[in-house]
Backbone as ProteinMPNN parsed JSONL, in Angstrom:
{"seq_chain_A": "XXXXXXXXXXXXXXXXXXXXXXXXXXXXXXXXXXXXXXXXXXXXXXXXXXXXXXXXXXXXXXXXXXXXXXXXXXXXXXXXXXXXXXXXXXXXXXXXXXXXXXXXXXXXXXXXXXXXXXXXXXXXXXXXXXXXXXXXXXXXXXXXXXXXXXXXXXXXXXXXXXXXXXXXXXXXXXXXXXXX", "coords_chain_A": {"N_chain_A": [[-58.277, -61.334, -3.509], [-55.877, -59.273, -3.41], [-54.966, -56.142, -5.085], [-50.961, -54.726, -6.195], [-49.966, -51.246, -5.751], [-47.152, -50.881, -8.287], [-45.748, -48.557, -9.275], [-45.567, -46.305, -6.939], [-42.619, -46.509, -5.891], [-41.307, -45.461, -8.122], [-41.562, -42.499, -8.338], [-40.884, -42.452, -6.03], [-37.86, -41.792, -6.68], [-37.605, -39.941, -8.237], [-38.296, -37.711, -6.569], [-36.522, -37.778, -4.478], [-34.145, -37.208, -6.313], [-34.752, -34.879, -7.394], [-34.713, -33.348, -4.941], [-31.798, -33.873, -4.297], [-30.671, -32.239, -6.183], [-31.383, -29.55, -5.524], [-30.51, -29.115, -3.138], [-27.746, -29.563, -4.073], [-27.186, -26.949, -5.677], [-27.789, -25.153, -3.679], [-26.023, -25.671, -2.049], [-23.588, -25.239, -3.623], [-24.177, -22.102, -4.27], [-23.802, -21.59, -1.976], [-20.869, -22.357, -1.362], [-19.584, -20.262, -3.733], [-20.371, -17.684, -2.616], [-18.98, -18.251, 0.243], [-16.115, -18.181, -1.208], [-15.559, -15.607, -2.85], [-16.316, -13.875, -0.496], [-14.07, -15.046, 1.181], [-11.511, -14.33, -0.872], [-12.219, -11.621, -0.459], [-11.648, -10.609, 1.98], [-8.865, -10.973, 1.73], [-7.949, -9.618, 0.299], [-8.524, -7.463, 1.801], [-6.862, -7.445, 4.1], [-4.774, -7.517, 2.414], [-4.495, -4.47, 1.268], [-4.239, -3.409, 3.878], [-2.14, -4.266, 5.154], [-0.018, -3.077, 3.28], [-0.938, -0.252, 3.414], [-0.325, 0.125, 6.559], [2.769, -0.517, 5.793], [3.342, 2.013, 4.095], [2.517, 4.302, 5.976], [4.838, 3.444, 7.617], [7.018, 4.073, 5.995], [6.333, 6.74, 6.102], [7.366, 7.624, 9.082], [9.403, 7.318, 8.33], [10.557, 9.289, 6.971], [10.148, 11.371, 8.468], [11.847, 10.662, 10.436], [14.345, 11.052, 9.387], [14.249, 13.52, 8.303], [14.147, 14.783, 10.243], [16.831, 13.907, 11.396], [18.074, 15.138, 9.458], [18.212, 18.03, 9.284], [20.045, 19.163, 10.471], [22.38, 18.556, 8.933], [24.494, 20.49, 7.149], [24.445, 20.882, 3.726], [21.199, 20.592, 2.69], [19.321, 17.2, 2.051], [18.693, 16.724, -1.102], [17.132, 14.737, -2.326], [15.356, 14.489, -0.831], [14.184, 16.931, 0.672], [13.754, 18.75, -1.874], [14.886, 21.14, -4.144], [15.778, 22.991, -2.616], [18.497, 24.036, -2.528], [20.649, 26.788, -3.295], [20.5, 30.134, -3.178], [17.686, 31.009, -3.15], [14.67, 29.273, -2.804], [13.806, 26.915, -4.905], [10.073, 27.012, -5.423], [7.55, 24.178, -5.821], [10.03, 22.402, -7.094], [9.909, 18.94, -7.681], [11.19, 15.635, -6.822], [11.575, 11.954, -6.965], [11.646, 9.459, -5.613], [12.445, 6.377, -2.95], [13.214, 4.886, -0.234], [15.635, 2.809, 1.125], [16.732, 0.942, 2.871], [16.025, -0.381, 5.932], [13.067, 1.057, 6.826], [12.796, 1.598, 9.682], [15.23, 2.054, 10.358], [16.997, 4.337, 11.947], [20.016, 4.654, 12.295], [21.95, 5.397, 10.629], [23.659, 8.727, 8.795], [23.19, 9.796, 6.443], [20.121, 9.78, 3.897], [19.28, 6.851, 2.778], [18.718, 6.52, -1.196], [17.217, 5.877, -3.9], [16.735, 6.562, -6.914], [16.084, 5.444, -8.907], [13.464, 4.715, -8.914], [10.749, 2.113, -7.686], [12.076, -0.071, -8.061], [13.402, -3.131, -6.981], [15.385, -2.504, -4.514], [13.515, -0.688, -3.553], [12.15, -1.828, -1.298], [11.285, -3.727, 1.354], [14.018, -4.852, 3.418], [13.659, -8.674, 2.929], [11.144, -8.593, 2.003], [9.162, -9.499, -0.222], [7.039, -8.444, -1.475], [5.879, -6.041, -1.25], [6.555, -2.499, -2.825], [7.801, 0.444, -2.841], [6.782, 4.015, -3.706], [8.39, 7.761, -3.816], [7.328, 10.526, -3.769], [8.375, 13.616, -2.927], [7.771, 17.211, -2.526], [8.413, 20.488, -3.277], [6.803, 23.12, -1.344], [7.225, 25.779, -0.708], [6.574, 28.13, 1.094], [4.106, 28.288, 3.684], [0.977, 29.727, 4.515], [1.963, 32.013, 5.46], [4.23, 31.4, 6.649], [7.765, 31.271, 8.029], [9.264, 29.327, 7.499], [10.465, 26.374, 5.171], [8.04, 24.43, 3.304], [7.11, 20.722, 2.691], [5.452, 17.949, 0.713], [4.874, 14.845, 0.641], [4.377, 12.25, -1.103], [3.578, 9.095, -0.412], [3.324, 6.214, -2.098], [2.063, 2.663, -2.58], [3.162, -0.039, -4.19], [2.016, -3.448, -4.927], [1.217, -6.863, -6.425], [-1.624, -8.349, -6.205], [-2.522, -11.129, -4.116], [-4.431, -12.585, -4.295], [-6.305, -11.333, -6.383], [-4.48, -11.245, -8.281], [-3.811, -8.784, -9.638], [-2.916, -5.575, -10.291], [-2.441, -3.596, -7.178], [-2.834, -0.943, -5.82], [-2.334, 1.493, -2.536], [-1.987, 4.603, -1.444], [-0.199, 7.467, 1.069], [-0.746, 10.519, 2.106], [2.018, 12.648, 2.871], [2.677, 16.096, 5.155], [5.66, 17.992, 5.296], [6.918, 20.343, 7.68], [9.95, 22.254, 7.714], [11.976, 23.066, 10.429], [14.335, 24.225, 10.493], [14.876, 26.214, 8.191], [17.43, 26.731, 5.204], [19.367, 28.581, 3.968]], "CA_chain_A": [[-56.906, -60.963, -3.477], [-55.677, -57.497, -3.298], [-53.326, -55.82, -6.283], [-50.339, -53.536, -4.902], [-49.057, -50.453, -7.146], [-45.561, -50.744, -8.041], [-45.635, -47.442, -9.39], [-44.704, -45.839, -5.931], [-40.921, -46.712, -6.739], [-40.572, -44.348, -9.086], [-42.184, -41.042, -7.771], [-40.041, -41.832, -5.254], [-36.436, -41.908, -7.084], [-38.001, -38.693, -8.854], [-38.188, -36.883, -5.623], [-34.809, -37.526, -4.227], [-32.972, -36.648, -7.242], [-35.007, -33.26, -7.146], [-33.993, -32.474, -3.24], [-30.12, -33.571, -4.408], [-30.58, -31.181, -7.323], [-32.098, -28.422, -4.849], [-29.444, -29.07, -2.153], [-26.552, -29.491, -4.812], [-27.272, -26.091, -5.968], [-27.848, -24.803, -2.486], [-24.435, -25.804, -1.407], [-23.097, -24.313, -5.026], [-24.144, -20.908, -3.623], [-22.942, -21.134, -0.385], [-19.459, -22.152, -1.642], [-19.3, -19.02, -4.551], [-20.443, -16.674, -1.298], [-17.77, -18.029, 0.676], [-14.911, -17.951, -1.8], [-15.747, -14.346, -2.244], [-15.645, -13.099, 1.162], [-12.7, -15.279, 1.726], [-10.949, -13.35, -1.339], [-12.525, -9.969, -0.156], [-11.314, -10.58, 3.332], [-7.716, -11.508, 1.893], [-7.778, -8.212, -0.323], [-7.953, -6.303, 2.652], [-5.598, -7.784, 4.621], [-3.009, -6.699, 1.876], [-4.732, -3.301, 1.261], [-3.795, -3.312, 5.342], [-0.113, -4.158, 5.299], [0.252, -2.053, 2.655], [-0.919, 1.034, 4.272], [0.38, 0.223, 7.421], [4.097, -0.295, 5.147], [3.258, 3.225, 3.615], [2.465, 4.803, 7.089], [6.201, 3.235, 8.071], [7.921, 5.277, 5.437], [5.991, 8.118, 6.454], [7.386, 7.991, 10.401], [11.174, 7.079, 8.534], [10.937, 10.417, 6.721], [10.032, 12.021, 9.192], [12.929, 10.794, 11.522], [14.914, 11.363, 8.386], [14.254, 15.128, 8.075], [14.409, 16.047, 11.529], [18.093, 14.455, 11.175], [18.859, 16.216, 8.1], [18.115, 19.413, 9.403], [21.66, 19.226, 11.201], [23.119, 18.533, 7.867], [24.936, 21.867, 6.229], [23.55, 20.597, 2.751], [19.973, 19.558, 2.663], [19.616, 16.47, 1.162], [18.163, 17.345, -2.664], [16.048, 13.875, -2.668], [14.312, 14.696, 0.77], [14.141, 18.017, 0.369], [13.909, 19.107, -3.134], [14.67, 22.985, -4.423], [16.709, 24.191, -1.416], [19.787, 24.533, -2.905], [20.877, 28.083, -4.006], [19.554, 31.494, -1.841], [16.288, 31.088, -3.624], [14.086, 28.212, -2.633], [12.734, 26.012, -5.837], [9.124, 26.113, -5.263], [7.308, 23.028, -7.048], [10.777, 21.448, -7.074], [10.117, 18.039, -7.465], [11.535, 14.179, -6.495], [11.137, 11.346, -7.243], [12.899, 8.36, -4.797], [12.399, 5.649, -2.584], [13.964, 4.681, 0.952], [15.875, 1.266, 0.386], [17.026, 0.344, 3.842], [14.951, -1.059, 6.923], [12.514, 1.786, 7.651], [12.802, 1.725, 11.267], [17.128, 1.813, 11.134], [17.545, 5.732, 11.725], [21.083, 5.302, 12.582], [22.671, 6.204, 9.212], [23.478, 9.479, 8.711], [22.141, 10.183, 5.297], [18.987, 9.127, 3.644], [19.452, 5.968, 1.425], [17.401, 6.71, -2.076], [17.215, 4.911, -5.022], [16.099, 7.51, -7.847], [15.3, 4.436, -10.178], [11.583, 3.903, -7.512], [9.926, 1.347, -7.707], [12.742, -1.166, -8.274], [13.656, -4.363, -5.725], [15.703, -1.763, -3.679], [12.578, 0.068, -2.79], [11.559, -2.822, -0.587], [11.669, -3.633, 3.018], [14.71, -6.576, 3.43], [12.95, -9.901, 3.014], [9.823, -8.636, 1.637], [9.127, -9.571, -1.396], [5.712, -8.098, -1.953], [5.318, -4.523, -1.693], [7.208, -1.698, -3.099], [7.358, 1.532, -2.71], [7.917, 5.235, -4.495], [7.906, 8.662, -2.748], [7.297, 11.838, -4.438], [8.762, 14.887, -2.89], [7.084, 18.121, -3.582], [8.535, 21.732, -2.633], [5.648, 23.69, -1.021], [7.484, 26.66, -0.499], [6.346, 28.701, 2.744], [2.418, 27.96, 3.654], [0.364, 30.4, 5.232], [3.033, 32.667, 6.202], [5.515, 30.644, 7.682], [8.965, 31.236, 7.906], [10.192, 27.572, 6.844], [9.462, 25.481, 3.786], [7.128, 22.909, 3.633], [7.141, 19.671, 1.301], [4.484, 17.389, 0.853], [5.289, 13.752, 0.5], [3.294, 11.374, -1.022], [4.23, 7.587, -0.848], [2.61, 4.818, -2.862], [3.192, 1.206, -2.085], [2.501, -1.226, -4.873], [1.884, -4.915, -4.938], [0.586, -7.949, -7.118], [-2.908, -8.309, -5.438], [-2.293, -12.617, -4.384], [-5.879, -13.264, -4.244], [-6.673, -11.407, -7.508], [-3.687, -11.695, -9.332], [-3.447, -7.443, -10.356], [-1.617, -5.013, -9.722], [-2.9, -2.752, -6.712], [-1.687, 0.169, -4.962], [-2.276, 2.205, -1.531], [-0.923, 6.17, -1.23], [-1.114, 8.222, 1.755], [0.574, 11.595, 2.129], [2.687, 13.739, 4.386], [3.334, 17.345, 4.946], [6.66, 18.251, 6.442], [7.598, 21.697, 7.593], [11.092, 22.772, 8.076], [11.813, 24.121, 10.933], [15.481, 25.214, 10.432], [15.55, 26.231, 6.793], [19.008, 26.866, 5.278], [19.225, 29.177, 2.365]], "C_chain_A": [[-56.753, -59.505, -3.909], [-54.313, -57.105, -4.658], [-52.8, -54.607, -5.469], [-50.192, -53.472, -6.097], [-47.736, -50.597, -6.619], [-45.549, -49.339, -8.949], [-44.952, -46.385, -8.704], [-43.532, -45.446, -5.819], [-40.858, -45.731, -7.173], [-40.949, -42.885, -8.882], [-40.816, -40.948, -6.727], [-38.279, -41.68, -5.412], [-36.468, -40.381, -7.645], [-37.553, -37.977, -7.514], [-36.536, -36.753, -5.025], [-34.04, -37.374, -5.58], [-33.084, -35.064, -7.333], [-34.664, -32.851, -5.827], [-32.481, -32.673, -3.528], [-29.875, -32.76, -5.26], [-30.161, -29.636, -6.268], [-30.324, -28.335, -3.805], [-27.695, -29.032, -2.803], [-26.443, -27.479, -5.068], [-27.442, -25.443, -4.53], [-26.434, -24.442, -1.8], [-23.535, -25.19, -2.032], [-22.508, -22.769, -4.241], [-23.51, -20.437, -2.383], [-21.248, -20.871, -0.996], [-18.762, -20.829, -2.713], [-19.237, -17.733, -3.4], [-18.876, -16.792, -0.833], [-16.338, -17.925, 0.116], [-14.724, -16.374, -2.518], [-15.538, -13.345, -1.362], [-14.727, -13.451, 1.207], [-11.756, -14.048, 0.791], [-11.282, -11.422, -0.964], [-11.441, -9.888, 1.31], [-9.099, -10.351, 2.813], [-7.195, -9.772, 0.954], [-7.581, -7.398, 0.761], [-7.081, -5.889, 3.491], [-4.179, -7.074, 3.727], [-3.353, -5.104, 1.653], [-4.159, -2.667, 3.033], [-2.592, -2.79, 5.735], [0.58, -3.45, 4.602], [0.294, -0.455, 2.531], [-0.449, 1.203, 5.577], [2.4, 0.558, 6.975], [4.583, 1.243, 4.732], [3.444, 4.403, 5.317], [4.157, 4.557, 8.161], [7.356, 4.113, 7.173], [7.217, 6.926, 5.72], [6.941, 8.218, 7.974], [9.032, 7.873, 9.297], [11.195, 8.797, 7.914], [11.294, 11.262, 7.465], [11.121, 12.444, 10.148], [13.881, 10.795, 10.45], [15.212, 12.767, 8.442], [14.57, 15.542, 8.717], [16.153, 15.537, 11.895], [18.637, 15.357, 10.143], [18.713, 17.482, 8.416], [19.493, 19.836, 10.338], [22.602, 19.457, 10.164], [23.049, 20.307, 6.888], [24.653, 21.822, 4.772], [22.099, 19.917, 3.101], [19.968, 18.434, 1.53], [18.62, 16.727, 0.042], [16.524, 16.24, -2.689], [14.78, 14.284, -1.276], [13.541, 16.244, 0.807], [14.698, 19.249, -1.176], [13.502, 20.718, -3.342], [15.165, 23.83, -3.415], [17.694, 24.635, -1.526], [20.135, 26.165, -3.566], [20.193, 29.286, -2.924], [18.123, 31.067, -2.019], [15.697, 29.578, -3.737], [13.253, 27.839, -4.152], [11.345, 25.421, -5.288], [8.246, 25.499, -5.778], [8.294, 22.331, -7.253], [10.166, 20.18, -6.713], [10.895, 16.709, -7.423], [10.922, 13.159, -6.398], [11.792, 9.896, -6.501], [12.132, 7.29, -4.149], [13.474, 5.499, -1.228], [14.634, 3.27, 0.599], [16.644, 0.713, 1.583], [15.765, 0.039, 4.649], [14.344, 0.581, 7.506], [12.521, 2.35, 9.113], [14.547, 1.974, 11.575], [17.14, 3.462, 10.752], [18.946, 5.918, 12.251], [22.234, 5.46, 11.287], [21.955, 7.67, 9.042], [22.659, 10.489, 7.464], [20.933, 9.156, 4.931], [19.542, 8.319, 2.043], [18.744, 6.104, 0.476], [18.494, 6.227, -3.428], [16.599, 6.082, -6.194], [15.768, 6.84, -9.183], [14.162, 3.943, -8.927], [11.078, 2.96, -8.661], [10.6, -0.242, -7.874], [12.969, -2.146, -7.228], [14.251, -3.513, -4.573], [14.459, -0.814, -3.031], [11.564, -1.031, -2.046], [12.061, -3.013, 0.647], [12.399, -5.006, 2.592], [13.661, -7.418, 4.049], [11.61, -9.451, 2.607], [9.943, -8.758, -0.024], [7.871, -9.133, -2.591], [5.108, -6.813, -2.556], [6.467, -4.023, -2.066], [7.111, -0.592, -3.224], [7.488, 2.895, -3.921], [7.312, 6.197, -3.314], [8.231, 9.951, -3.58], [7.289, 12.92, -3.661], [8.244, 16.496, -3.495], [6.807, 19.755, -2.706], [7.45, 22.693, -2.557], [5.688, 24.927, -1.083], [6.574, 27.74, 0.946], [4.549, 28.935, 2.925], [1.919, 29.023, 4.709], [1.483, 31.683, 6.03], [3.897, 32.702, 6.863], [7.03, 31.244, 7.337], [9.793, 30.066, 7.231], [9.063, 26.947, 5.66], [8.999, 24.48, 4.092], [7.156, 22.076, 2.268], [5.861, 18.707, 1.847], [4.873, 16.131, 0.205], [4.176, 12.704, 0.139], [4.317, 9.723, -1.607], [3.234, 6.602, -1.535], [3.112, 3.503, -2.917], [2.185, 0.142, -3.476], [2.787, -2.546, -4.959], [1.233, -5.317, -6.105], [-0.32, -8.288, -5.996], [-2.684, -10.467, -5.693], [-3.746, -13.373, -4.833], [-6.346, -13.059, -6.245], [-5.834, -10.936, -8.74], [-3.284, -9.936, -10.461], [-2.858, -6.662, -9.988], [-2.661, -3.879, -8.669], [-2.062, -1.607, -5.972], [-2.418, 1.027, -3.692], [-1.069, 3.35, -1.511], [-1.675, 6.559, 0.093], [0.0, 9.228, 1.639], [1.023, 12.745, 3.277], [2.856, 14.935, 4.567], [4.224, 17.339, 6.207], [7.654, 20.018, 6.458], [8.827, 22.098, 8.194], [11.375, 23.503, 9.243], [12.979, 24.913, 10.884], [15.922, 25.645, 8.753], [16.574, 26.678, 6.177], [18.347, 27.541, 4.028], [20.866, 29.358, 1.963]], "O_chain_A": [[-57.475, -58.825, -4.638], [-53.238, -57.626, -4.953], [-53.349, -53.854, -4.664], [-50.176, -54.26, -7.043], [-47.236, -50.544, -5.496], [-44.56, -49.676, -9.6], [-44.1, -45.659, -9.216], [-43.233, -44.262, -5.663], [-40.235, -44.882, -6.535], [-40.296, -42.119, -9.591], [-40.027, -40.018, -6.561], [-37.542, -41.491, -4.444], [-35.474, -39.665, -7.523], [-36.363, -37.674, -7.436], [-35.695, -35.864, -5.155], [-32.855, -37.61, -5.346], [-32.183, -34.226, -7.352], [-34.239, -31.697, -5.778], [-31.752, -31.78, -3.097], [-28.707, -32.372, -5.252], [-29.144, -28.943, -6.251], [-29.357, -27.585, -3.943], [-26.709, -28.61, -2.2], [-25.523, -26.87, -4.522], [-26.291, -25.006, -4.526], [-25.958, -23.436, -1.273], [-22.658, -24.583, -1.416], [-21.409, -22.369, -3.857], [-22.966, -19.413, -1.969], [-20.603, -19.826, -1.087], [-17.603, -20.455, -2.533], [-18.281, -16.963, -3.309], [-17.919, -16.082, -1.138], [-15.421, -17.613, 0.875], [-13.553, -16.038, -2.692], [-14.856, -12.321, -1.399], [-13.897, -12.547, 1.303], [-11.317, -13.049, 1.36], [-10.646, -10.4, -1.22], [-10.562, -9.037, 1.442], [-8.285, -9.723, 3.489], [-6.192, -9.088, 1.157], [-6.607, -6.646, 0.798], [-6.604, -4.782, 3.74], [-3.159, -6.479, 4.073], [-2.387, -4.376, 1.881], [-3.739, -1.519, 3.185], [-2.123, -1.772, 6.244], [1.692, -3.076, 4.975], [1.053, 0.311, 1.936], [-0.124, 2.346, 5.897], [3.136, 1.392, 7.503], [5.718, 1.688, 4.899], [4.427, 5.104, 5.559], [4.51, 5.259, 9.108], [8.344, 4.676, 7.644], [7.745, 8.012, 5.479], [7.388, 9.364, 7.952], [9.896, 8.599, 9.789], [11.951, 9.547, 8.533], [12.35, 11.895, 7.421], [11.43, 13.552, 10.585], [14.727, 10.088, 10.997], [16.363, 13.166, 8.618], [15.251, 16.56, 8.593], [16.864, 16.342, 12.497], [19.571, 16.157, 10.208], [19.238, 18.216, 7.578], [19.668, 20.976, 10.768], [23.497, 20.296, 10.261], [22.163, 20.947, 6.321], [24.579, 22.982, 4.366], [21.977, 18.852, 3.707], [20.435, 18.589, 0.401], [17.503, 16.992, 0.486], [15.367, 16.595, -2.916], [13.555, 14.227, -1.174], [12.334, 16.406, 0.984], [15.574, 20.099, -1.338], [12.503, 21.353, -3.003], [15.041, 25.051, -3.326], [18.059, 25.58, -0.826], [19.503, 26.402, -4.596], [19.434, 29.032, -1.989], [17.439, 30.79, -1.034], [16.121, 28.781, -4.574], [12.217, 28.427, -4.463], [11.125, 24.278, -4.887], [7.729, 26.275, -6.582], [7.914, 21.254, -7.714], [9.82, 20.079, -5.536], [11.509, 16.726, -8.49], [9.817, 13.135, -5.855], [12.589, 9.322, -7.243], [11.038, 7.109, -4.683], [14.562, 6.068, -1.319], [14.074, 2.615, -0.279], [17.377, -0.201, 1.206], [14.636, 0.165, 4.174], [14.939, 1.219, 8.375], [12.238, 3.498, 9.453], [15.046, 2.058, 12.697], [17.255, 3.871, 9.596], [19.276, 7.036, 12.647], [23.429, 5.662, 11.503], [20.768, 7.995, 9.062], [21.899, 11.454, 7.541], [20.758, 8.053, 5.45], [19.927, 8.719, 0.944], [17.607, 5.84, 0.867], [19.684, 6.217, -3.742], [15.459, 6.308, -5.79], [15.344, 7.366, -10.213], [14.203, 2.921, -8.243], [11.021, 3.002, -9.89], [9.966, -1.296, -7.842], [12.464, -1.654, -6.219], [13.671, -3.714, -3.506], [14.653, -0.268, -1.945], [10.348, -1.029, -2.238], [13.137, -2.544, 1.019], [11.956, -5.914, 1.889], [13.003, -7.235, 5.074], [10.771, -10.233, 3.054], [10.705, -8.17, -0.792], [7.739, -9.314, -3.802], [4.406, -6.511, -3.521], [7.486, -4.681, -1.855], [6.107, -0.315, -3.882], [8.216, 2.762, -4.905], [6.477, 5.991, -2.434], [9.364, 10.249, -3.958], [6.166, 13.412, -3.548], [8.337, 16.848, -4.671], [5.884, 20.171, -2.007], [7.071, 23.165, -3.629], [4.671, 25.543, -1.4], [5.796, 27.005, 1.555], [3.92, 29.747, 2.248], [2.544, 29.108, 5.766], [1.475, 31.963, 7.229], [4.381, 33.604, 7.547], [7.234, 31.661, 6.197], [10.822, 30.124, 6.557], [7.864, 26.955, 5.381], [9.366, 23.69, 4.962], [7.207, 22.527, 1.124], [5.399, 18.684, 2.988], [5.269, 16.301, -0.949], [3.267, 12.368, 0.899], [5.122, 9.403, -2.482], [2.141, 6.525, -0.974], [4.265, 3.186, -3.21], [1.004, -0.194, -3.557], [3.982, -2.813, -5.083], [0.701, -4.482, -6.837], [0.163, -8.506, -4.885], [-2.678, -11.068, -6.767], [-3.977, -14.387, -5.491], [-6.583, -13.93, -7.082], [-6.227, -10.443, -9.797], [-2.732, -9.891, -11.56], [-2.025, -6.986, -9.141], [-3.598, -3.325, -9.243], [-0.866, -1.557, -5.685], [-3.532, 1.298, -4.14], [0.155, 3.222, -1.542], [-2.846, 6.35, 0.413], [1.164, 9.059, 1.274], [0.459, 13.388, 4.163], [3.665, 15.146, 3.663], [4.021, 17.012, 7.376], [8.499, 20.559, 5.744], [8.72, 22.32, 9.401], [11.039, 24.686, 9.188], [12.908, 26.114, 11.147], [17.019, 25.436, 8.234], [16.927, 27.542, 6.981], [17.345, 27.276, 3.364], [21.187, 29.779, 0.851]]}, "name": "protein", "num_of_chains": 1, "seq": "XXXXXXXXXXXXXXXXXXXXXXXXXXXXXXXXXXXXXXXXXXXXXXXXXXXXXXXXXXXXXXXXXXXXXXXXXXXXXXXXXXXXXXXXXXXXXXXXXXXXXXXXXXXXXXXXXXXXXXXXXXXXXXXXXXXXXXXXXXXXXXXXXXXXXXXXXXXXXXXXXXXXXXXXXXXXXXXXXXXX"}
């Protein structure tokens, strides 16, 4: 008569607990990777909309200025240091747009000179916010007209990682009818 090992058994309960170990941890890694990228991916998305938002108050200035240059006062927040014969140059401002970017049919420029508050937001957004710093250049390279240099900054609460981030880009805008 023949003896069987029962030994076998147990090598083999050993082994599969070490490949669900191996593969537990396996899967671990994967999921830390992908919740990672996903948050990287979702960061950039708002770093995105946020410079695209910024790049939208850049085109409203723009169609801002080139109405205001009709206007027999320049407006002070848009164009800071024009008032008087003698151009303020380094005059700076400090504002915000607080209507719908894209509505250029009001004649003056809406500004908020408390930035950064709920009014410096696009209606229905509740995310980003803007400021816009104004900043008399005074006449560049030999120009005849003044130039300002605009820099906007749009800040948010980052959703993914919960801080505060911000996107600037900036503008130069040269006068072409300057009023003294």
């Amino acid at each position: 008569m023949q003896l069987k090992k029962l030994n076998n058994a147990g090598e083999t309960i050993i082994e599969v607990l070490l490949c669900l170990s191996i593969l537990g941890l396996i899967l671990g890694v994967a999921y830390a990777t992908t919740s990672r990228n996903l948050q990287a991916t979702r960061d950039s998305q708002e770093r995105l909309q946020a410079l695209q938002y910024a790049e939208s108050i850049t085109e409203s200035i723009r169609a801002y200025a080139i109405k205001d240059q009709s206007s027999a006062i320049p407006n002070q927040s848009l164009f800071p240091g024009t008032t008087g014969a003698t151009p303020l140059i380094g005059a700076t401002r400090t504002f915000c747009i607080s209507v719908n970017p894209t509505d250029y049919s009001s004649a003056a420029l809406p500004i908020s000179n408390g930035a950064g508050s709920a009014r410096c937001q696009r209606p229905g957004d509740t995310i980003y916010r803007h400021t816009i710093v104004a900043h008399n250049l005074g006449r560049l390279g030999g120009s005849q007209n003044a130039s300002f240099r605009y820099a906007i900054t749009v800040n948010w609460q980052g959703l993914s990682s919960g801080t505060l981030q911000n996107a600037s880009t900036t503008y130069v805008w040269t006068r072409a009818n300057e009023r003294r």
